[in-house]
N, C-alpha and C positions, 0 to 999 in steps of 0.2 A: 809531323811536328816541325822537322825542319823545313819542307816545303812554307809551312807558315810563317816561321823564322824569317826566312828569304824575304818574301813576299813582303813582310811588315819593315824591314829592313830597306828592300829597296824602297818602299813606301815614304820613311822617312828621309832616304838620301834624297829622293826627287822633290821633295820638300825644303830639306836644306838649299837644295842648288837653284830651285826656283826662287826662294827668297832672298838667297844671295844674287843671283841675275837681277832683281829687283828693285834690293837696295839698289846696285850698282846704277841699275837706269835712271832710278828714282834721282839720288844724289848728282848726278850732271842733268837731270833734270832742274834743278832743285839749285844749282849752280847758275843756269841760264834762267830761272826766271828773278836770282836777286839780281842778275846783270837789270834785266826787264823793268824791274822795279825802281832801281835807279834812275833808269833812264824813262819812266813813265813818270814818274817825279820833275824831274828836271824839266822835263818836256810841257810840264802842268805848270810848273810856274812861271814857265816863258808867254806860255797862252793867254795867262792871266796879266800878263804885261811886267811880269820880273824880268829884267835882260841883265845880263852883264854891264852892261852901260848905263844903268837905269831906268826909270821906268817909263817904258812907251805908251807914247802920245795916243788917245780914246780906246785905251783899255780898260778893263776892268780894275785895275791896279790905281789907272792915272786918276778915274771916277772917284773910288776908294781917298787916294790922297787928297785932291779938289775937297772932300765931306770935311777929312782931317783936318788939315792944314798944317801944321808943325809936327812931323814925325815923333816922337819920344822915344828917345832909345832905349833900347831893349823891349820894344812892344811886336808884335806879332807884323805888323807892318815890317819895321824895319830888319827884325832878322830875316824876313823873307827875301828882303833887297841884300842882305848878306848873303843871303845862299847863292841868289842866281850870281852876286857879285863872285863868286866864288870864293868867299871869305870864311867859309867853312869844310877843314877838311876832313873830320869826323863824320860828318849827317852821311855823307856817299856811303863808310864803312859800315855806318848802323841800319844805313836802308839794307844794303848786300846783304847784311847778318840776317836781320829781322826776315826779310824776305826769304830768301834759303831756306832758313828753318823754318816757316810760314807755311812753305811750298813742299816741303820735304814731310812736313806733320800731316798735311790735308794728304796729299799722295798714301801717307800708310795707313789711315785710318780708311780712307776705300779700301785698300787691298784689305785691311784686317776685317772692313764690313763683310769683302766678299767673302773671303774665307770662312765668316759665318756662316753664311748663308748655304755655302755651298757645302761645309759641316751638317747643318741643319737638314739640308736637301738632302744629303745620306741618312742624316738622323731617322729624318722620317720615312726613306725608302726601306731603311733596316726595319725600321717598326710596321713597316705595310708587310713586309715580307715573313717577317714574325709571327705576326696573329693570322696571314695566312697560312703559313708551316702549322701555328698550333692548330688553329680550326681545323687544315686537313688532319693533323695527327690523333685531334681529338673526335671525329668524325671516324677513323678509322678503328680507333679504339673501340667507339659505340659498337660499332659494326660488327669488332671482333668478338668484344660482350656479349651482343646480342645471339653473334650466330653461334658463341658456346651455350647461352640460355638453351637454346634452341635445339640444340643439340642433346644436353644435357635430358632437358624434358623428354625428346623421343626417347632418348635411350631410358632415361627412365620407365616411361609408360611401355617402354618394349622389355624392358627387365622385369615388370612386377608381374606378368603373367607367368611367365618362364617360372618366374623365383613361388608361387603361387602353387604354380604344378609341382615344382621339386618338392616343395614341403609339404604336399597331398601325397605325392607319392613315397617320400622318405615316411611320413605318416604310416602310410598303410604297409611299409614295406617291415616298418618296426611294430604295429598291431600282428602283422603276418606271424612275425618272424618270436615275440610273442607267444600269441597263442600257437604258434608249433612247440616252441621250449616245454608252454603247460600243458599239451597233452604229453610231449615226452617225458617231462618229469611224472605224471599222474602214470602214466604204463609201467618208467621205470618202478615207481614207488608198487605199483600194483604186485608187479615180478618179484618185488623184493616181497613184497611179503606174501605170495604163495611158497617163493622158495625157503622165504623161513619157517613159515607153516608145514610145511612139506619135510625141511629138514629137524625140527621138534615134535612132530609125527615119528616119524624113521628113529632119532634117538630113544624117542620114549619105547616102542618097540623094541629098539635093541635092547633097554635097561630089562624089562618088562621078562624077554626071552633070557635073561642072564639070570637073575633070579630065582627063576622056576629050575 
């Protein structure tokens, strides 16, 4: 019991500590890719012809303007010419944020996938192992059943002859024993009455002789 104690105990300390190693990597993971994010931003709207200076000459940016003509402010256009102006210093904070926790959530939901999985992968080696422990245990049971049937039945068919004779011979032993009692009792009863006969003989005499 405490062997299992142990066992399941350490089971979950190396579970806490792996998680925590995890988080831990995760989150400066998860730190470098809002840096990434920012700067894959930044980097995207320079390509497209945002610059700090404005918008350069046969980019996509400059094409875009050319269709336009008159910017309108607060249109998607022009705040994009804000950003790269660097006339925003919030958007950087919210890429950082957004991204972080972006990166940080995809990160635990694989590890939580695997964890399943490899939850699962025990689940079903416990349940392989299972119904092969009961199969064998139930196989051996048969087995045991069988071989006391079997058992059972010889001993039986080896018992009813034995049990057969005894009660032929306890039979005859009590027919014997029996008819020896009733000729005994018939001799005694015989005995008894010649000696009564014998002795009502003899008294009658003696009466007989007193008399006279």
């Amino acid at each position: 019991m405490n062997a299992t104690i142990e066992i399941v105990t350490e089971s979950v300390g190396q579970k806490i500590v792996g998680w925590l190693e995890f988080l831990g990597i995760t989150l400066g993971y998860s730190l470098l890719a809002g840096l990434a994010v920012v700067a894959i931003f930044y980097i995207g709207i320079h390509v497209l012809g945002f610059t700090c200076w404005g918008v350069a000459l046969g980019t996509c940016a400059a094409i875009c303007q050319a269709k336009i003509g008159n910017v309108i402010g607060g249109s998607c256009f022009a705040n994009m010419q804000k950003i790269a102006a660097g006339g925003s210093y919030i958007l950087p904070i919210v890429l950082y944020i957004v991204g972080s926790i972006a990166t940080f959530t995809l990160l635990v939901i694989i590890k939580v996938n695997q964890e399943e999985h490899a939850i699962g992968s025990a689940v079903d080696s416990s349940s392989t192992w299972f119904n092969s422990a009961w199969n064998s245990s139930s196989a051996t049971v048969d087995s045991a059943v069988n071989s006391s049937s079997s058992w059972f039945n010889s001993a039986k068919d080896s018992s009813l002859p034995w049990l057969n004779s005894a009660v032929n011979s306890s039979s005859a032993l009590i027919d014997s024993v029996i008819d020896s009692s009733s000729s005994w009792f018939s001799s005694a009863m015989d005995s008894s009455f010649s000696w009564f006969n014998s002795a009502k003989k003899a008294t009658e005499s003696l009466i007989n002789n007193t008399v006279e």
